[in-house]
N, C-alpha and C positions, 0 to 999 in steps of 0.2 A: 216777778211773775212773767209768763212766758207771753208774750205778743197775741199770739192765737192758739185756742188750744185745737190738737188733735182730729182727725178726724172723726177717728171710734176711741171711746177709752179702752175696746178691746178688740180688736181683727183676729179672727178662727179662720186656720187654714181648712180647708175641706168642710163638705156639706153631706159626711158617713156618719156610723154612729160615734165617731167622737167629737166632732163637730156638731152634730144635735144634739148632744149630748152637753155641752159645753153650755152650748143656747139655754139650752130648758132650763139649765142651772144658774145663769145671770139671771133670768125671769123670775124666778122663784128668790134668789138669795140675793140678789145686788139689783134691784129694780129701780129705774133708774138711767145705769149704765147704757151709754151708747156701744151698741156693736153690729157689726157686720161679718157673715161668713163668705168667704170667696171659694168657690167651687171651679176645679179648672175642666170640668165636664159639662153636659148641657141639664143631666138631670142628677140629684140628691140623690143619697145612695150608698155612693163611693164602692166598696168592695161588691156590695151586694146588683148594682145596678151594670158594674162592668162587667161582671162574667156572666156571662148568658148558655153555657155550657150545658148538655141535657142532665136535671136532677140535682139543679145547682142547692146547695141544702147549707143549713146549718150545721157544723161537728163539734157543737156543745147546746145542751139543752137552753131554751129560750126563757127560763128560767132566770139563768144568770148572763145570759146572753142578752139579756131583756135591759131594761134600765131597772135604776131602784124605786122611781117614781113613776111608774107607766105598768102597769099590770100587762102580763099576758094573756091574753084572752082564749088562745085560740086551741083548740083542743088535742092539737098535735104539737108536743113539746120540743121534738126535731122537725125544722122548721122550711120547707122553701125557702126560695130567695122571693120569689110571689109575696109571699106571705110579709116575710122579712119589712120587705119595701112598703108595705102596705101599713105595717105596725109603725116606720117612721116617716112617713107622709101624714099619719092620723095623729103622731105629735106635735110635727112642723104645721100642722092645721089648726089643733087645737089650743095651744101654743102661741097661737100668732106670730112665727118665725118664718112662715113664710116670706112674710116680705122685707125681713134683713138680709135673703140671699143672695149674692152676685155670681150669676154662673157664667161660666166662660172666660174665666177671672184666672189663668194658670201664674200663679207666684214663682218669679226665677229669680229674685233679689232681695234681701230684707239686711236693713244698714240700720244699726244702734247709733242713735245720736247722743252722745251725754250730757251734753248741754240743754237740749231740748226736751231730756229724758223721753224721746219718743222713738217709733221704730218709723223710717224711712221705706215704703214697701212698695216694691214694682211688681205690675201683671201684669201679663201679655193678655191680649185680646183674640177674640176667633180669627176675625184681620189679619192681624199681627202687627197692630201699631199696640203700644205700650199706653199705661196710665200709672201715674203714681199715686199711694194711700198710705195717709200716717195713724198712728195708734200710738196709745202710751205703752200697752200689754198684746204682744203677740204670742197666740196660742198655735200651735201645729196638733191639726188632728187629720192629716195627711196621710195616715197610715206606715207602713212599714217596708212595703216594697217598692218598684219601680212600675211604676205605670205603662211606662213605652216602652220599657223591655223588657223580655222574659230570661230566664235562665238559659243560656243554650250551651249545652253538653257536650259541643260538635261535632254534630254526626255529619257525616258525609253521607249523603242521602245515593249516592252514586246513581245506578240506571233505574232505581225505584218510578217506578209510571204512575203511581195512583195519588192521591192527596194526601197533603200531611196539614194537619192541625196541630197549634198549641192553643191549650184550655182558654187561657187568658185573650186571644183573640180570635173566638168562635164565629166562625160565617152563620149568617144569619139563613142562607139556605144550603146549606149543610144536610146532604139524600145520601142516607147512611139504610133506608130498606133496603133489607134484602142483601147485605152486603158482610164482605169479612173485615173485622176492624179490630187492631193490634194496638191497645193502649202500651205506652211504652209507663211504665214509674207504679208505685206501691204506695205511695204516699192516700191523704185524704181525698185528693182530687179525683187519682184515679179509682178509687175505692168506691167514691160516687158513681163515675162514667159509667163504670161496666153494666153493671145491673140495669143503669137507666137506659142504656143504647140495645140493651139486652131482647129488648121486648122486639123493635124493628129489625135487627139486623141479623143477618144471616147467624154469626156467631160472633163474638167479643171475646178477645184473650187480651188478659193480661201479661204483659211481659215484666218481669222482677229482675233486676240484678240482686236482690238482696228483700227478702221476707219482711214485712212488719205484722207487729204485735196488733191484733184485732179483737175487737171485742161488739158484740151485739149488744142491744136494749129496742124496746120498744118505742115506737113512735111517741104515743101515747102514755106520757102518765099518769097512770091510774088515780094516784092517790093527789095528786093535783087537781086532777077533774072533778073525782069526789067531794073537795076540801070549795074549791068554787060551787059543787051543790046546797052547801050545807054553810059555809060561810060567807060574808062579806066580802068583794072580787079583790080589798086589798089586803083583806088580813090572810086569807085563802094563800094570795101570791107570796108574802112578806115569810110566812113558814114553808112553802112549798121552795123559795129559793135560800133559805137557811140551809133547809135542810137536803140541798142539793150542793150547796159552798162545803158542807158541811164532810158528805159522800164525796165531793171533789177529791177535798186536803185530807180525808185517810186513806182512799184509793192510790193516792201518789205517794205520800208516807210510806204505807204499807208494802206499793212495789220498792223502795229505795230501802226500808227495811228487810223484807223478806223478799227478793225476787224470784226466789226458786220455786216459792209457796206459790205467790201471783201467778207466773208462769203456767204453773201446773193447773193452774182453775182457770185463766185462759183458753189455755188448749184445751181441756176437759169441755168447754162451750162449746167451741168450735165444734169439737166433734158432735157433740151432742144436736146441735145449730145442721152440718153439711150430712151427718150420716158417717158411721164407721167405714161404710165400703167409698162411699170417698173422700174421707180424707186422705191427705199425702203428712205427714209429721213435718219433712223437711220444707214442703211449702209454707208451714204456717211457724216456722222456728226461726225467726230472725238469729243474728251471731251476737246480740247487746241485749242487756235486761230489760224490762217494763219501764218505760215512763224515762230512759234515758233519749229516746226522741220520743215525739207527742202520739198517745195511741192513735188508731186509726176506727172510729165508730162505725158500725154496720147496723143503720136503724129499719128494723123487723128483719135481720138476716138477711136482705135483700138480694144481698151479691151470693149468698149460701145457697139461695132458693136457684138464684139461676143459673149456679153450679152443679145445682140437681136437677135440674131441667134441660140440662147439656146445652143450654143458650150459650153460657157464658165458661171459662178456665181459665187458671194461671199457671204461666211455667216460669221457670227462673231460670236462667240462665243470660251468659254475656252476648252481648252481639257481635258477631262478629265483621257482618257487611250487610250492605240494602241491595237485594238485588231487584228484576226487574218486578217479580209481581208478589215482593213481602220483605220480607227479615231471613237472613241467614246465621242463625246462632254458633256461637263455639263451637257445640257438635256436631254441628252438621246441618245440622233440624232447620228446612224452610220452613217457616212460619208465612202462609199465605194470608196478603193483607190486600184491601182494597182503600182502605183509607189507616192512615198511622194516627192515632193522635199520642204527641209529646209531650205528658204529663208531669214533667224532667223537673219540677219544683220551679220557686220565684226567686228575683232576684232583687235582695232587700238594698233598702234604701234610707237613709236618713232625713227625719225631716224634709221629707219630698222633696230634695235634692234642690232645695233653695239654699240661693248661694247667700250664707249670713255671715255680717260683716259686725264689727262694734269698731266706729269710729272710725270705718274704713279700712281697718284689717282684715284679712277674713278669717272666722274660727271656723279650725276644726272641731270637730265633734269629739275626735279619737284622742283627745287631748287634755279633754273637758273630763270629770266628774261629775257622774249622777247627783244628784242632791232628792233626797225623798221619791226618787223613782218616775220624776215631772220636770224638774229644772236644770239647770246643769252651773258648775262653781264658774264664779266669778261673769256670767254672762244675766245682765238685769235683764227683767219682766218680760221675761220668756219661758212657754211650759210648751210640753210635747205628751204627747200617749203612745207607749208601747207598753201594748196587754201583756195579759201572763202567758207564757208554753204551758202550765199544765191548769189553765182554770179559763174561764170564758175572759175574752179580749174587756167588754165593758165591765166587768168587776172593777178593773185600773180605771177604766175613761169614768166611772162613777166617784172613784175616789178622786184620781187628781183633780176633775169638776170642780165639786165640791171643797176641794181645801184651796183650790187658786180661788176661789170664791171666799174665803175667809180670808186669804191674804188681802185681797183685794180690798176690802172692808176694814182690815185695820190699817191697810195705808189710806185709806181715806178718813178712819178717825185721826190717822196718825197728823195727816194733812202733810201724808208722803208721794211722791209720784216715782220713788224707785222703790225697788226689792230686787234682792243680788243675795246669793248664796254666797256668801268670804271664803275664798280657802287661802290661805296665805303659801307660799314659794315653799316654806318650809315643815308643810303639812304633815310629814310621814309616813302617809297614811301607807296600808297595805293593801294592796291591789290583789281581786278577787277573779276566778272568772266569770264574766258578765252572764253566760249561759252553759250551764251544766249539762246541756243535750248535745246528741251529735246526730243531729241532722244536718244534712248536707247544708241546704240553705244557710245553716246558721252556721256553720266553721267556715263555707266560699264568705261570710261578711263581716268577720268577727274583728278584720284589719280597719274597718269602717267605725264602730261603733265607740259609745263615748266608754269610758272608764268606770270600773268597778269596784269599792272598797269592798273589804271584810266586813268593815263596823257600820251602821247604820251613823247619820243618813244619810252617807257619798254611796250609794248600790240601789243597783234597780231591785228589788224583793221581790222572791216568787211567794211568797206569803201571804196572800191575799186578807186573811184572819188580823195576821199581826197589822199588817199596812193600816190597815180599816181603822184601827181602835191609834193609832200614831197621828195619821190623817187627818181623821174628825176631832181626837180629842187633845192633842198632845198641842204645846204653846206655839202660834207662831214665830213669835220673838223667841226662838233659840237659841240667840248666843251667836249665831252662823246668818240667819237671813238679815240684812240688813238694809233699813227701811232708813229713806234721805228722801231731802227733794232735789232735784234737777242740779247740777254744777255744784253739789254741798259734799262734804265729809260727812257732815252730823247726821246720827243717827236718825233724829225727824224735825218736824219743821218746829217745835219749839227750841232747840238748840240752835238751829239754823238763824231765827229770829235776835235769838242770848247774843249769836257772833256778828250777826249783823248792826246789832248794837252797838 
């Protein structure tokens, strides 16, 4: 037996929705369990808390955005970040996870001890003097990108006089009345800006190097609202997010099966959404099919409307240079700007760019295999969340939750205190690619990320359907995870006792 144990029997990096998320699921399923989330900001949040951008919204219905065990209440199913924040504050409240958080807590080191089967884990302080915290089980729900920096494109801003904004670090007194303002990017972000800067500013353009594929819906789901009139707030929610998983995975089938068909009932919106006398074909016709980067929502036409109210336009084309009072494009075309904002996409990050070691080595990530889309081969009692590209992020942070929660539980029956996914040197496995989209962000980090099989379960799954039903129901003890205690070969601690005999 080990001297002392542990600090937490589980430390959750980040205090977003996969880190509440993570919480609410010890509470519920391993009660009991000590743990603590460290949060390297001062307020809970994470994605939703940092960007303060105008119109900061949700680009997937709150449905499956939502957790599986927290109802949505609120009657707009695209969501603020207001709102957002507001829906998990009133879990971390209700919950009583308030007070396992430690903010200000930013992780730059986490050391695998074998002997001690614990994780060794440094955080820096607001200060910047250091503390150390051990765990048996280190969970990353850190997110995806980099925090302190953003993607940059390298523009050369040259004689440009006016302000330049990136989304991700919005000045809080940012006086955009009255003014001309050149969102640079086509992606979700900017897709939000325009419309919402729409209403104060002189005029908003979009600039595109390249079209994405758009699609409208309403705020509001109808048949959601209705289904909370007439039923119970969780059985209401429990079919309204079925049957939105449901609309997800044949929306995305469909375009990967038929992209010409998609296509054409896309644009057929649009037009119908902006008005035949303005639409442009070539502004809204990307050069790649549906759903091969993640569509881009437009909830109530938003950005449609303020392209018919001449607030708002987008033109495509390349830049050429910044001159003093805008943008100078390939052809020629100033583009007059009084503030730019660089909507230029993020820059992804691994496990929140904690430096992790086992044993004092450090692993790479890009070396490692997925194991069930949470763990990775050969590295013990460590899980991470990376959501889906084509379905809501928490669909994944509900499942791996909930099954690191079942692990957890049979090594406690087991009277294990490891779990390690085996892959042996001479594996064979076939290597997949880890993401089938080409969006920028995702091909600039693909040199980063861990490895991908063909066969299940070395691959992270866009499947969200299949994951779900392998996840909850499928055996922990597969053949592959392997539950020991601390410094033992054997498989659990009645072997371990047999050989200590």
């Amino acid at each position: 037996m080990l001297a002392t144990p542990p600090d937490f029997d589980v430390l959750i990096v980040g205090a977003g929705i996969s880190g509440i998320g993570m919480a609410a699921h010890l509470e519920m399923e391993c009660p009991g369990r000590s743990y603590a989330i460290v949060e390297r900001r001062e307020n809970l949040g994470g994605t939703w808390d940092l960007f303060r951008y105008p119109g900061i919204r949700s680009d997937s219905d709150m449905h499956t955005l939502g957790f599986v065990f927290e109802p949505w209440k609120h009657e707009k199913t695209i969501a603020d970040g207001p709102s957002i924040l507001e829906y998990l504050n009133t879990i971390v409240d209700e919950r009583d996870i308030r007070k396992h958080i430690r903010y200000n807590h930013k992780i730059i080191a986490a050391d695998w001890r074998s002997d001690e089967a614990r994780w060794h884990v440094t955080a820096e302080l607001a200060d910047g003097s250091r503390t150390l915290l051990t765990a048996n089980f280190l969970y990353l729900g850190s997110g995806y990108y980099d925090y302190d920096e953003a993607h940059d494109p390298g523009f050369e801003l040259g004689d440009f006089k006016g302000q330049v904004v990136h989304p991700q670090f919005w000045p809080e007194d940012l006086d955009y009345a009255g003014k001309k303002v050149v969102v640079i990017g086509s992606g979700a972000t900017a897709v939000t800006i325009v419309p919402s800067m729409a209403d104060k500013a002189e005029h908003v353009t979009m600039l595109q190097r390249t079209p994405t594929w758009m699609f409208s819906r309403p705020a509001k789901d109808r048949l959601a609202n209705f289904l909370r009139k007439v039923l119970p707030e969780e059985t209401a929610y429990k079919i309204t997010r079925w049957k939105n998983v449901k609309l997800q995975d044949f929306a995305f089938k469909q375009a990967r099966k038929k992209p010409e068909r998609v296509k054409k009932m896309l644009k057929k919106a649009i037009v119908k959404a902006l008005g035949k006398d303005n639409y442009d074909e070539p502004t809204f016709t990307p050069p790649y099919d549906p759903w091969d980067q993640r569509l881009c929502l437009v909830p109530d036409a938003d950005l449609f409307e303020a392209m018919k109210a001449d607030k708002a336009s987008i033109v495509t084309a390349k830049i050429s240079k910044f001159v003093e009072n805008g943008i100078e494009l390939d052809n020629g075309v100033i583009l007059e700007a009084d503030i730019i904002i660089t909507a230029t996409g993020l820059k992804l990050a691994v496990g929140g760019k904690i430096a992790v070691s086992q044993d004092g080595v450090p692993v790479d990530f890009a070396e490692r295999f997925y194991y069930k889309g949470c763990m990775f081969s050969n590295l013990p009692n460590l899980a991470v969340v990376f959501g889906y590209l084509n379905a809501s992020w928490t669909l994944r942070a509900d499942v791996n939750s909930d099954y690191i929660c079942r692990v957890l539980n049979t090594m406690q029956a087991k009277g294990s205190d490891v779990a390690m996914p085996v892959l042996p040197d001479d594996h064979g496995l076939e290597e997949d690619d880890i993401f089938d989209f080409s969006s920028g962000y995702i091909q600039r980090s693909k040199h980063i990320m861990p490895k991908n099989a063909v066969a299940y379960p070395w691959r992270l799954n866009q499947e969200y359907v299949t994951d779900r039903k392998v996840m909850k129901d499928g055996p922990v003890e597969d053949g592959i995870l392997s539950l020991r205690k601390a410094g033992a070969n054997a498989v659990n601690a009645d072997e371990q006792l047999e050989a200590a005999e």
